[in-house]
mmCIF file of the N, C-alpha and C atoms, coordinates in Angstrom:
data_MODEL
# 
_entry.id   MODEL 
# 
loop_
_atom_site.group_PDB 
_atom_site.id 
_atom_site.type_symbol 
_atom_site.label_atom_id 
_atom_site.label_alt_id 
_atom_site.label_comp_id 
_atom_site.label_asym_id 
_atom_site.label_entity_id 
_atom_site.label_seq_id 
_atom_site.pdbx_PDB_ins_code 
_atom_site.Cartn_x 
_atom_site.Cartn_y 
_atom_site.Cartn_z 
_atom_site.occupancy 
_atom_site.B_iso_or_equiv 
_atom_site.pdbx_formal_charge 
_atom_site.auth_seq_id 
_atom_site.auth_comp_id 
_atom_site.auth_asym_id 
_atom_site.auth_atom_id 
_atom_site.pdbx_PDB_model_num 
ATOM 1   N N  . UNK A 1 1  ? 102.550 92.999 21.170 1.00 0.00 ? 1  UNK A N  1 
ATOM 2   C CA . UNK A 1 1  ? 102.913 91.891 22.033 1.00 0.00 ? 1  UNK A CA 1 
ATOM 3   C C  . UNK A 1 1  ? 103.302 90.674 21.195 1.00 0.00 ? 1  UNK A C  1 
ATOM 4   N N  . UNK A 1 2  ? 102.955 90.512 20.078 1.00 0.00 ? 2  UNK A N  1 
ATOM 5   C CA . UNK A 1 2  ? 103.424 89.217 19.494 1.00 0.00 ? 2  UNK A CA 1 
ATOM 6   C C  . UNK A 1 2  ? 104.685 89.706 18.734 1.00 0.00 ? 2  UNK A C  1 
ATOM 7   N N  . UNK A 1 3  ? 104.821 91.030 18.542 1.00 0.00 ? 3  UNK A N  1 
ATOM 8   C CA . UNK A 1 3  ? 106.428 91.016 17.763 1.00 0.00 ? 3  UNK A CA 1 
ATOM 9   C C  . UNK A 1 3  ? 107.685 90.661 18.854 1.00 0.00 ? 3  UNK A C  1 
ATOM 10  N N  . UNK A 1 4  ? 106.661 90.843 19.763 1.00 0.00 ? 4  UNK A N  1 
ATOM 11  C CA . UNK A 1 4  ? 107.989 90.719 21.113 1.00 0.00 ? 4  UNK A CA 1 
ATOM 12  C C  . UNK A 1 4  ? 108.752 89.214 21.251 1.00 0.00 ? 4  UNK A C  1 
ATOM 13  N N  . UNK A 1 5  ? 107.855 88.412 20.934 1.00 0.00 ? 5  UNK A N  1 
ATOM 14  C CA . UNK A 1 5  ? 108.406 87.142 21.392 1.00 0.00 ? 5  UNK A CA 1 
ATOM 15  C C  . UNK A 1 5  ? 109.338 87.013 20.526 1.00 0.00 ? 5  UNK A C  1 
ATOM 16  N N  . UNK A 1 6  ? 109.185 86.501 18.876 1.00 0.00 ? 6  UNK A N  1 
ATOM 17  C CA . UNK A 1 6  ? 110.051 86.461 17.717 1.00 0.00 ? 6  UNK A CA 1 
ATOM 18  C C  . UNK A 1 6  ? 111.866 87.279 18.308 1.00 0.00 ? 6  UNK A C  1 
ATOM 19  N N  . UNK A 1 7  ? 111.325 88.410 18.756 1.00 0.00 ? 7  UNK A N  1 
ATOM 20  C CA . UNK A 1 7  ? 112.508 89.306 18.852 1.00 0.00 ? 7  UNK A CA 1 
ATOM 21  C C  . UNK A 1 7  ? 113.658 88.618 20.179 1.00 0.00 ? 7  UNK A C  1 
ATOM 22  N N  . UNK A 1 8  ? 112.502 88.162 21.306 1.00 0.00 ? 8  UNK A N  1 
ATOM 23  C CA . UNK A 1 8  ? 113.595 87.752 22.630 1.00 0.00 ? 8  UNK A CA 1 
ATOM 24  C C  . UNK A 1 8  ? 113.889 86.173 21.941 1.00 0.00 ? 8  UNK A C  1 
ATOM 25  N N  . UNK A 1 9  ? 113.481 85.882 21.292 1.00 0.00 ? 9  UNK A N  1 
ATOM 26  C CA . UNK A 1 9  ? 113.817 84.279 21.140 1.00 0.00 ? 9  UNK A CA 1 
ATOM 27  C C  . UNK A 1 9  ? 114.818 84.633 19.900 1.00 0.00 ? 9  UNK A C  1 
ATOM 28  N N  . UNK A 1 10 ? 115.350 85.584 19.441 1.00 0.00 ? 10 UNK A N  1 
ATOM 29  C CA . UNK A 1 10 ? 116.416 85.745 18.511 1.00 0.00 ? 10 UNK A CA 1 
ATOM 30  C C  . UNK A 1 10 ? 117.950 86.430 19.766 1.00 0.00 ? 10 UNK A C  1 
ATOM 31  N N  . UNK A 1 11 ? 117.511 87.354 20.282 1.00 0.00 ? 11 UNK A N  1 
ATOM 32  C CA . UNK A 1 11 ? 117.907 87.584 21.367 1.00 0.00 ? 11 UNK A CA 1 
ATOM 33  C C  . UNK A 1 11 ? 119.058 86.362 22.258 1.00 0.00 ? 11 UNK A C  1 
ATOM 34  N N  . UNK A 1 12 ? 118.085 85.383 22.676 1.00 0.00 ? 12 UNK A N  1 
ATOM 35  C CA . UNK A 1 12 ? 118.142 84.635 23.633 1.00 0.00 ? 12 UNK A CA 1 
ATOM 36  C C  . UNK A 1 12 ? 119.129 83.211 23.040 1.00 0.00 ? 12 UNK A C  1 
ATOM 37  N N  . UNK A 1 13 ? 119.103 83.349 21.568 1.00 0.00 ? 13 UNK A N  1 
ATOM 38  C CA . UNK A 1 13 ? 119.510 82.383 20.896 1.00 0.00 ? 13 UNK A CA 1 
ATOM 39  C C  . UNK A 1 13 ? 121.079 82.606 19.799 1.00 0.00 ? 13 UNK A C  1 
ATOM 40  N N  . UNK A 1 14 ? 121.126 83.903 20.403 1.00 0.00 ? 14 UNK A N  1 
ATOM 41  C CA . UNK A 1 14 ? 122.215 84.670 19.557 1.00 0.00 ? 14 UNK A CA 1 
ATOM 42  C C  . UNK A 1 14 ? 123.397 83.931 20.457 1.00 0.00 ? 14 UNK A C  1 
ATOM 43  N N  . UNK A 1 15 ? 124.927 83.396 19.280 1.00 0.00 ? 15 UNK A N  1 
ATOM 44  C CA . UNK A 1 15 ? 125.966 82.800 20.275 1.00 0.00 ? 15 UNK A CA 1 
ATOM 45  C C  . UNK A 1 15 ? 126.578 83.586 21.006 1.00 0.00 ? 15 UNK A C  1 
ATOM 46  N N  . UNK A 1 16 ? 126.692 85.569 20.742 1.00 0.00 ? 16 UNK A N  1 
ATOM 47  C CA . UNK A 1 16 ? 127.308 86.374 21.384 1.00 0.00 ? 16 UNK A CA 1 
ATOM 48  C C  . UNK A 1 16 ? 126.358 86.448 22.561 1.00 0.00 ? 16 UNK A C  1 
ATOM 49  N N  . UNK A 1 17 ? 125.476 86.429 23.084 1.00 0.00 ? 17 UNK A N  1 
ATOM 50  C CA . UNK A 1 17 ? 124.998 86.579 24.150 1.00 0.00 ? 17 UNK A CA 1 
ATOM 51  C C  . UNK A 1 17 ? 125.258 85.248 25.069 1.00 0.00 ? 17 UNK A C  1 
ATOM 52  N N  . UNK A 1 18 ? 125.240 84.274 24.433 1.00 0.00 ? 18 UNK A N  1 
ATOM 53  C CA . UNK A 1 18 ? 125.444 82.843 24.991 1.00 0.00 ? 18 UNK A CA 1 
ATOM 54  C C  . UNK A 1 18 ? 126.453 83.038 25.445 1.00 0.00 ? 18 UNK A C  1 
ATOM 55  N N  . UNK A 1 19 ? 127.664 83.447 24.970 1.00 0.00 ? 19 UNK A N  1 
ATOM 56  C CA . UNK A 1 19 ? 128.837 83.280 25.433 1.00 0.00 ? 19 UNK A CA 1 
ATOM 57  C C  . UNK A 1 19 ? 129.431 84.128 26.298 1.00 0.00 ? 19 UNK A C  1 
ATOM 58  N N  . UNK A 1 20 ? 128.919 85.372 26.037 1.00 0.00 ? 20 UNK A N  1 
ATOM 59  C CA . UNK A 1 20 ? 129.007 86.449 27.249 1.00 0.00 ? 20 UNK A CA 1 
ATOM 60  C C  . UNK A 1 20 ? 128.345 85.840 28.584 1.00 0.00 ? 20 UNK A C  1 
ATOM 61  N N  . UNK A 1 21 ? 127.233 85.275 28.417 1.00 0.00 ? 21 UNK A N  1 
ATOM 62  C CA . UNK A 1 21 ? 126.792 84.679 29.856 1.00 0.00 ? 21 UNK A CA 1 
ATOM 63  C C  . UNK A 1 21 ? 127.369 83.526 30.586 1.00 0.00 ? 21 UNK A C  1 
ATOM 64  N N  . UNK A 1 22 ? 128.040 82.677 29.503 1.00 0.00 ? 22 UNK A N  1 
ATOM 65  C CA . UNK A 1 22 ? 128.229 81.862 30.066 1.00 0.00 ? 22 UNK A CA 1 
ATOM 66  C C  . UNK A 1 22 ? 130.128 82.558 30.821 1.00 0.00 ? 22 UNK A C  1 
ATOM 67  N N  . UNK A 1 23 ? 130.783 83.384 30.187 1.00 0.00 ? 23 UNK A N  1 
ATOM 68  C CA . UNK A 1 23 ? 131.415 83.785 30.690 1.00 0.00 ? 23 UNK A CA 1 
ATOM 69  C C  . UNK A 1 23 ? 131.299 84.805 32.054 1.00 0.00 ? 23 UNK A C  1 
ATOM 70  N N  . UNK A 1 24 ? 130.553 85.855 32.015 1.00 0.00 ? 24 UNK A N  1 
ATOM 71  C CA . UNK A 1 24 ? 129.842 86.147 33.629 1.00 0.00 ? 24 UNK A CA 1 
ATOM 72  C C  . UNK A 1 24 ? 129.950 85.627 34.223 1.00 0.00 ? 24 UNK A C  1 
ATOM 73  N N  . UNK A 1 25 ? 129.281 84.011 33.895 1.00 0.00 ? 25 UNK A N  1 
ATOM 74  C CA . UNK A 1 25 ? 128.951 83.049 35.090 1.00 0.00 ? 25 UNK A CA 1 
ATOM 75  C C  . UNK A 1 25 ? 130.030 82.218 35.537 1.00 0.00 ? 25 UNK A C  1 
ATOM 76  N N  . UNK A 1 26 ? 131.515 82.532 34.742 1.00 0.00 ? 26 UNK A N  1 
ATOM 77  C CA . UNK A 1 26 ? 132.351 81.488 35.250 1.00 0.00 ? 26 UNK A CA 1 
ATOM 78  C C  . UNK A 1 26 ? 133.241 82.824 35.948 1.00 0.00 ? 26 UNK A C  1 
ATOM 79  N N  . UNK A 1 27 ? 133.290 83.658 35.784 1.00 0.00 ? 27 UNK A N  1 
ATOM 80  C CA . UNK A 1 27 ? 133.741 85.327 36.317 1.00 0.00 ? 27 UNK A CA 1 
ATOM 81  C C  . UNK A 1 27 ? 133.558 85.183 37.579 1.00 0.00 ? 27 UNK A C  1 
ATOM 82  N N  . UNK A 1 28 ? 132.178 85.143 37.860 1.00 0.00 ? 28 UNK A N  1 
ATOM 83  C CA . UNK A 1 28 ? 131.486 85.632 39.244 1.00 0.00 ? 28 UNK A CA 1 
ATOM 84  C C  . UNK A 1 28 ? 132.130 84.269 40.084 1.00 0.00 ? 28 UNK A C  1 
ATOM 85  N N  . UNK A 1 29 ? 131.687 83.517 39.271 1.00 0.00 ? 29 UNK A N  1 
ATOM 86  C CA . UNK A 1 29 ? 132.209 81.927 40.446 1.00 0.00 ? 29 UNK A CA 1 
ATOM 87  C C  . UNK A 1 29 ? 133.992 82.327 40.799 1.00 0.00 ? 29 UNK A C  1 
ATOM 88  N N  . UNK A 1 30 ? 134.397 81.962 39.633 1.00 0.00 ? 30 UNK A N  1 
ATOM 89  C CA . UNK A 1 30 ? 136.032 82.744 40.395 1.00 0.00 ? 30 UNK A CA 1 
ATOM 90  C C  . UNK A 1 30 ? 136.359 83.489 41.362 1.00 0.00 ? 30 UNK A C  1 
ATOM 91  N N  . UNK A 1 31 ? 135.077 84.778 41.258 1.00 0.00 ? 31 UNK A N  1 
ATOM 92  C CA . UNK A 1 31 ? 135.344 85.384 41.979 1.00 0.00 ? 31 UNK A CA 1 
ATOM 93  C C  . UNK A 1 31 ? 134.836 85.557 43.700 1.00 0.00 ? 31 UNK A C  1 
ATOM 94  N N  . UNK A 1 32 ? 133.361 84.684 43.689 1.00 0.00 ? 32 UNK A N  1 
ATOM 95  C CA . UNK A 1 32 ? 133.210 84.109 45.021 1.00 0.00 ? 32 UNK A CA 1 
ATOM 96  C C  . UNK A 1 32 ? 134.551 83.171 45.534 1.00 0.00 ? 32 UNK A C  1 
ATOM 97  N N  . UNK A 1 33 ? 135.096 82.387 44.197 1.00 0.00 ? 33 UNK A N  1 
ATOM 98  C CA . UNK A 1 33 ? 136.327 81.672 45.205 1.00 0.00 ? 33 UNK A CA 1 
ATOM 99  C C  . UNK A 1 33 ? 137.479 82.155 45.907 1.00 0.00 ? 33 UNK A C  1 
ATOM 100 N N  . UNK A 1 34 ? 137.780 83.093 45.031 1.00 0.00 ? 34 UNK A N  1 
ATOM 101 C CA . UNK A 1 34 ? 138.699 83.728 45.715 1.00 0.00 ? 34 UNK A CA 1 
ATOM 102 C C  . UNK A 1 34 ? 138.580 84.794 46.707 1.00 0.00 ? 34 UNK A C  1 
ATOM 103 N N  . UNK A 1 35 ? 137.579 85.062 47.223 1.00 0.00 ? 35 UNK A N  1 
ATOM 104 C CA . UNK A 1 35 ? 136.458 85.924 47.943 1.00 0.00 ? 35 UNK A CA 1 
ATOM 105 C C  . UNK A 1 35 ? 136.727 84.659 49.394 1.00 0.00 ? 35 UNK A C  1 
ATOM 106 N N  . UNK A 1 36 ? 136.545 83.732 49.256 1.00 0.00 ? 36 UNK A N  1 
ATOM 107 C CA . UNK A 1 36 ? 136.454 82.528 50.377 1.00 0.00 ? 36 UNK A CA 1 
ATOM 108 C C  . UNK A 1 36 ? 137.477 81.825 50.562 1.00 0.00 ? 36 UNK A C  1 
ATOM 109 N N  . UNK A 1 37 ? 138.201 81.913 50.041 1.00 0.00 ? 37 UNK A N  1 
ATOM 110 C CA . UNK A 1 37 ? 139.486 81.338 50.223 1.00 0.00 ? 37 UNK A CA 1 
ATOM 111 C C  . UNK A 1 37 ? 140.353 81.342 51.332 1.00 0.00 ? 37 UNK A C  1 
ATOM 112 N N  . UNK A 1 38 ? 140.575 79.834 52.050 1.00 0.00 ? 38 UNK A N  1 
ATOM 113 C CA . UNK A 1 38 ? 141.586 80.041 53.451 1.00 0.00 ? 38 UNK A CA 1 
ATOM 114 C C  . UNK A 1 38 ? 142.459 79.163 52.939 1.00 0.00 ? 38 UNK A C  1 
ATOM 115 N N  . UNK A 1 39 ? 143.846 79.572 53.283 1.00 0.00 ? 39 UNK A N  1 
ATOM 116 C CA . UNK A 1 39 ? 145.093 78.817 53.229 1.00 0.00 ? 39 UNK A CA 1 
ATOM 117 C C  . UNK A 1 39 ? 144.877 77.894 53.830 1.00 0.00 ? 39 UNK A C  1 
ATOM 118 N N  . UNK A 1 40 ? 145.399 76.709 53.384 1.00 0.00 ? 40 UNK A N  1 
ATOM 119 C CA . UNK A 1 40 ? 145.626 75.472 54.264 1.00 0.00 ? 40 UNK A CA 1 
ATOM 120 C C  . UNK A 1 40 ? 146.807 74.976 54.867 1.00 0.00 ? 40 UNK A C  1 
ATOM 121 N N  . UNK A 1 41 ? 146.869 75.031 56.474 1.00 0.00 ? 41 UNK A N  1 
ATOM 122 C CA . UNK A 1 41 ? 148.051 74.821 57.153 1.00 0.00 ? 41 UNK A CA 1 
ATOM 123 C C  . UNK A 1 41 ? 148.690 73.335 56.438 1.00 0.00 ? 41 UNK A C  1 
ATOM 124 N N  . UNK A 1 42 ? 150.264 73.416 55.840 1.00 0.00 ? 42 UNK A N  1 
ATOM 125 C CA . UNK A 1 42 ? 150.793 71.893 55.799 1.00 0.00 ? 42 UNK A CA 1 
ATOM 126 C C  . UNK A 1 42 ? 150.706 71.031 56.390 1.00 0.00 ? 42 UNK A C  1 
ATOM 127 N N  . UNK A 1 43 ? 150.453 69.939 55.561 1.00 0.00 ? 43 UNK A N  1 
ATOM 128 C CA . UNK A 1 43 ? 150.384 68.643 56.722 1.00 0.00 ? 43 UNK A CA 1 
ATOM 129 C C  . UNK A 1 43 ? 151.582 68.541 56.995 1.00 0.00 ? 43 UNK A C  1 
ATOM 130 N N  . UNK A 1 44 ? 153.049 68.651 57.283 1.00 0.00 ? 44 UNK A N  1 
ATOM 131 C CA . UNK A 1 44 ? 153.958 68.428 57.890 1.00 0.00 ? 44 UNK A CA 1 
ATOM 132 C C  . UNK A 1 44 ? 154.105 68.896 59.091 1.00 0.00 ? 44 UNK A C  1 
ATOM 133 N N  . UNK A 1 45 ? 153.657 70.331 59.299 1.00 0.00 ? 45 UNK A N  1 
ATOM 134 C CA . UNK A 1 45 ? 153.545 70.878 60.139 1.00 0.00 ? 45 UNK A CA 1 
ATOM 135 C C  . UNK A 1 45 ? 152.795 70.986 61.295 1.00 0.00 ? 45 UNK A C  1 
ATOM 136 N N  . UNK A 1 46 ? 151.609 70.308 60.981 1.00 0.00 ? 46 UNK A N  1 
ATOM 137 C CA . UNK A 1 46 ? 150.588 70.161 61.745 1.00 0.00 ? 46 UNK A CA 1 
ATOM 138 C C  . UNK A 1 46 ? 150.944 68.634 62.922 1.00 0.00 ? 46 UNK A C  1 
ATOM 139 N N  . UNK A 1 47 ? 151.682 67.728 61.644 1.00 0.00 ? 47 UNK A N  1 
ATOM 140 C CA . UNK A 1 47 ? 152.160 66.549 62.175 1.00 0.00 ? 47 UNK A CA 1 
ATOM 141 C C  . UNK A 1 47 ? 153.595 66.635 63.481 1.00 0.00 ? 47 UNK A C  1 
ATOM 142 N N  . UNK A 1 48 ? 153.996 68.208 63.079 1.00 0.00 ? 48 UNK A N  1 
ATOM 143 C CA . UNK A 1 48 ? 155.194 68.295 63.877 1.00 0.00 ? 48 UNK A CA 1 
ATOM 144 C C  . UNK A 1 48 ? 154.925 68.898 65.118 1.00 0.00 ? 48 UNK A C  1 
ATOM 145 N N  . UNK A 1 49 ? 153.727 69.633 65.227 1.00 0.00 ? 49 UNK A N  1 
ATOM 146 C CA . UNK A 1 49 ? 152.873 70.169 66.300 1.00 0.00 ? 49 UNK A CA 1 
ATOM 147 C C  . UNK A 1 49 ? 152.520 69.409 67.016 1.00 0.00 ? 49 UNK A C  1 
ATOM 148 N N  . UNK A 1 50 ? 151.649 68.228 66.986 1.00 0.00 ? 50 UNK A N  1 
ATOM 149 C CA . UNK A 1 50 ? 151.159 66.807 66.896 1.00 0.00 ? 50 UNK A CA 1 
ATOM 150 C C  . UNK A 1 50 ? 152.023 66.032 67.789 1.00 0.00 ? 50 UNK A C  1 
ATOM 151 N N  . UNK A 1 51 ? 153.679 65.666 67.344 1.00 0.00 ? 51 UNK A N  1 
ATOM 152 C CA . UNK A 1 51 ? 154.482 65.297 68.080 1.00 0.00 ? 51 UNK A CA 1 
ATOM 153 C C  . UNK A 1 51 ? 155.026 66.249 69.426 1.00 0.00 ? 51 UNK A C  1 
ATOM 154 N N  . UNK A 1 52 ? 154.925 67.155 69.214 1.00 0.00 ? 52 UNK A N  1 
ATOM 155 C CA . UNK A 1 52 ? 155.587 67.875 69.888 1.00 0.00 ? 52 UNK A CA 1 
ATOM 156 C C  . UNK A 1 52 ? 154.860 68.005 71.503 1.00 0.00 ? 52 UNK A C  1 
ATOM 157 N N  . UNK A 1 53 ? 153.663 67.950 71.037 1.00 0.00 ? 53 UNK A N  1 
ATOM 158 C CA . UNK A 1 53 ? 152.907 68.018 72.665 1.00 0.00 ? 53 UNK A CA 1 
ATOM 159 C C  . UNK A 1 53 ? 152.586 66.603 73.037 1.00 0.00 ? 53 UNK A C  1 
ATOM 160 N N  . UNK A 1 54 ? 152.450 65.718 72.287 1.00 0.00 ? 54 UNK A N  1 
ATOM 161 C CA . UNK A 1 54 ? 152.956 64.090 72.525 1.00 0.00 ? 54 UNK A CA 1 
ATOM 162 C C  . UNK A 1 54 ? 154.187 63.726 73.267 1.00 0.00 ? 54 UNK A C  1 
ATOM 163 N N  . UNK A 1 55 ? 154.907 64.531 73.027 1.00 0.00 ? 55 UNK A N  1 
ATOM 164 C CA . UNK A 1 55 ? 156.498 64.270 74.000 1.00 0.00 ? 55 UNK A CA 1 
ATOM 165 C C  . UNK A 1 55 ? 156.286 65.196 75.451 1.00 0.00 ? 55 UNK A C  1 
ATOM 166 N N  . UNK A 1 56 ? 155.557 66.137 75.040 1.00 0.00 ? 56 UNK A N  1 
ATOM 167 C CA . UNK A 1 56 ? 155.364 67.343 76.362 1.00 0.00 ? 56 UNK A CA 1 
ATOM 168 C C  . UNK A 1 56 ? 154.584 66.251 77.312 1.00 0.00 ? 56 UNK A C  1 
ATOM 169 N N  . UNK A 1 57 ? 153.616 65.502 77.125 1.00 0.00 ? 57 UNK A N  1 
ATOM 170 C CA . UNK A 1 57 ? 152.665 65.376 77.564 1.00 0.00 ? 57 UNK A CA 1 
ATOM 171 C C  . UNK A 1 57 ? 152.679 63.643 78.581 1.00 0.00 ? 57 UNK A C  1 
ATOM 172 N N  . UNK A 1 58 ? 153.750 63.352 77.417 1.00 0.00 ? 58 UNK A N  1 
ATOM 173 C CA . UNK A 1 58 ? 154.049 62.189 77.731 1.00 0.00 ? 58 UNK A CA 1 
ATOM 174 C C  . UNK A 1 58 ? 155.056 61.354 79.401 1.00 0.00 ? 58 UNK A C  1 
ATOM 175 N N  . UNK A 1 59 ? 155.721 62.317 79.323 1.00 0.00 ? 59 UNK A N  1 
ATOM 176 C CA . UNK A 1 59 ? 156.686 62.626 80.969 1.00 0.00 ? 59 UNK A CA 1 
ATOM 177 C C  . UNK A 1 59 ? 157.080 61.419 81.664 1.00 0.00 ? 59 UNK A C  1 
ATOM 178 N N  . UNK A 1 60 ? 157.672 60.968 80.536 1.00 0.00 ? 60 UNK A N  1 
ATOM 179 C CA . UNK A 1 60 ? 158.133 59.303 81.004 1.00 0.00 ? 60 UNK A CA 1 
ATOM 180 C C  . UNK A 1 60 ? 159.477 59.364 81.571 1.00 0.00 ? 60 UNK A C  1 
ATOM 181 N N  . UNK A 1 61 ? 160.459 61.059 81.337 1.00 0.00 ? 61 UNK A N  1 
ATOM 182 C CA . UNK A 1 61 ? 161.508 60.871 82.339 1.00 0.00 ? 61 UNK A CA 1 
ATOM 183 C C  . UNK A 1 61 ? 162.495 60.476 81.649 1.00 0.00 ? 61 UNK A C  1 
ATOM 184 N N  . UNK A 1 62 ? 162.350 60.691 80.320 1.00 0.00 ? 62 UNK A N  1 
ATOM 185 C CA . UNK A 1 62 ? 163.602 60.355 79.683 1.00 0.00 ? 62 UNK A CA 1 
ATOM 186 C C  . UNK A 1 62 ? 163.620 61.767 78.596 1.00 0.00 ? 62 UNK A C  1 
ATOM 187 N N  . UNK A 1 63 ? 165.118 62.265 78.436 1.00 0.00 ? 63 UNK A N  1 
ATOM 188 C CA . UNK A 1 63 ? 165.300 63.238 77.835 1.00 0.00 ? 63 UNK A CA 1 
ATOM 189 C C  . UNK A 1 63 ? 164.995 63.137 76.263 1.00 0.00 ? 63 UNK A C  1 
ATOM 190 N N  . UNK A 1 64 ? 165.202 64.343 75.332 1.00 0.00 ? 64 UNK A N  1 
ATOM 191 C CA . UNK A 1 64 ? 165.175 63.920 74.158 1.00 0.00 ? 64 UNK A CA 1 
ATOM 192 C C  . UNK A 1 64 ? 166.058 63.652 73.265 1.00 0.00 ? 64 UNK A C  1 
ATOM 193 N N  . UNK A 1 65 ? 167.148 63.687 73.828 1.00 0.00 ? 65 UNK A N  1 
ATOM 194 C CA . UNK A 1 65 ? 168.584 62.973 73.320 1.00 0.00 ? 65 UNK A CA 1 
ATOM 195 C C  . UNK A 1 65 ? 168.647 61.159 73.707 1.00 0.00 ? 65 UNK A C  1 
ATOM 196 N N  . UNK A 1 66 ? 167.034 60.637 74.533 1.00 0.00 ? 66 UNK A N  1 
ATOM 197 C CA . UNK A 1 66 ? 167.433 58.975 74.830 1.00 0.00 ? 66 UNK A CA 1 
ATOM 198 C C  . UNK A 1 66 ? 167.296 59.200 76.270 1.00 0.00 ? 66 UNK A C  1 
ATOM 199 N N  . UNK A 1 67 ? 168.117 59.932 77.487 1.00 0.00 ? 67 UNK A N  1 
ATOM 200 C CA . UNK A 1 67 ? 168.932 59.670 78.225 1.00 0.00 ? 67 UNK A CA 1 
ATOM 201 C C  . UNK A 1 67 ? 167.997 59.700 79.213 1.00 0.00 ? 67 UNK A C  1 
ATOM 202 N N  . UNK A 1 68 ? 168.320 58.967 80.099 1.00 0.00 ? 68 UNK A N  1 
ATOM 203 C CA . UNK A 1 68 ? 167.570 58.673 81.890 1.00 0.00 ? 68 UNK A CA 1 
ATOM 204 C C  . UNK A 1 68 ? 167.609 60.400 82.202 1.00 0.00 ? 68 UNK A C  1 
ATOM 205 N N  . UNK A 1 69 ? 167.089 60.731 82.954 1.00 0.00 ? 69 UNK A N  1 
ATOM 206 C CA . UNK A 1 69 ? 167.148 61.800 83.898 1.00 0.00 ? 69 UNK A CA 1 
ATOM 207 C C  . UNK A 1 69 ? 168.002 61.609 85.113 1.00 0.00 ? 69 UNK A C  1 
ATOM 208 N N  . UNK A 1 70 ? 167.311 60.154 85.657 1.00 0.00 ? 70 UNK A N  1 
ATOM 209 C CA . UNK A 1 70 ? 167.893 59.635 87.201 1.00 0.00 ? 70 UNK A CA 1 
ATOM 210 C C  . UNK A 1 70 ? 169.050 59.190 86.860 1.00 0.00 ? 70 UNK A C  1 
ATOM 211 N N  . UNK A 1 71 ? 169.828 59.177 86.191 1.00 0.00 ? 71 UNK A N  1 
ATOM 212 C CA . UNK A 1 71 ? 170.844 58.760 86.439 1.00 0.00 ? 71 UNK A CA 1 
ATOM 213 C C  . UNK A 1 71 ? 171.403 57.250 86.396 1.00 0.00 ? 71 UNK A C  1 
ATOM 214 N N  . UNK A 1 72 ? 170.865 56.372 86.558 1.00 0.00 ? 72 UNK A N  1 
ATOM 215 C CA . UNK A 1 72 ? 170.695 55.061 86.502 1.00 0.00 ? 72 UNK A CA 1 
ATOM 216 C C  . UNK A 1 72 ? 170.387 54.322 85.278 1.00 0.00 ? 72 UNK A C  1 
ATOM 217 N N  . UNK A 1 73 ? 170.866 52.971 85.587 1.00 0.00 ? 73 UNK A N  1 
ATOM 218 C CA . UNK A 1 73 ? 170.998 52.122 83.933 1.00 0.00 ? 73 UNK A CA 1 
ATOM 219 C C  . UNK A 1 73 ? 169.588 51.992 83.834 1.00 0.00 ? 73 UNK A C  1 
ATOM 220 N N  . UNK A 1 74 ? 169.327 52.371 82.300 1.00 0.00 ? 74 UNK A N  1 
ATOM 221 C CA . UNK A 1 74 ? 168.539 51.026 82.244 1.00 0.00 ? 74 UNK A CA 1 
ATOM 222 C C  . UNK A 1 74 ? 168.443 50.381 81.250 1.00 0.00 ? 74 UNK A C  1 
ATOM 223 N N  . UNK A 1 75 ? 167.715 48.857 81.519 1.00 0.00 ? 75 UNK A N  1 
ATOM 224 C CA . UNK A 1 75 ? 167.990 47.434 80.604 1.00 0.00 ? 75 UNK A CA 1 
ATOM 225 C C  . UNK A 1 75 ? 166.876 47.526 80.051 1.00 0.00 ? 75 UNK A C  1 
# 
């Protein structure tokens, strides 16, 4: 039992093991990210969606070229 310790604390202190772990550990994270990963809809698009049911919704009676519906001026 006491040769054991000497041995894991050479082990534990070696740079090839250091660096193998610390590489694992940036492996695995990569690879949870890309594991979770959702596209993100453009903000242009979202903004053009946005308008679009803003004009649906809105029903003020005027076309989307400007123009009256009724027929009539207006000032």
């Amino acid at each position: 039992m006491v040769e054991l310790f000497p041995v894991i604390k050479s082990v534990l202190t070696d740079p090839k093991i250091i660096f193998t772990a610390v590489v694992c550990v940036i492996l695995m994270n990569f690879a949870s990210f890309v594991a979770r990963y959702r596209k993100k809809l453009p903000k242009k698009q979202v903004k053009k969606l946005y308008r679009q049911t803003q004009e649906k919704s809105s029903g003020s009676g005027e076309n989307s070229d400007g123009t009256n519906e009724g027929g009539g001026d207006s000032v």
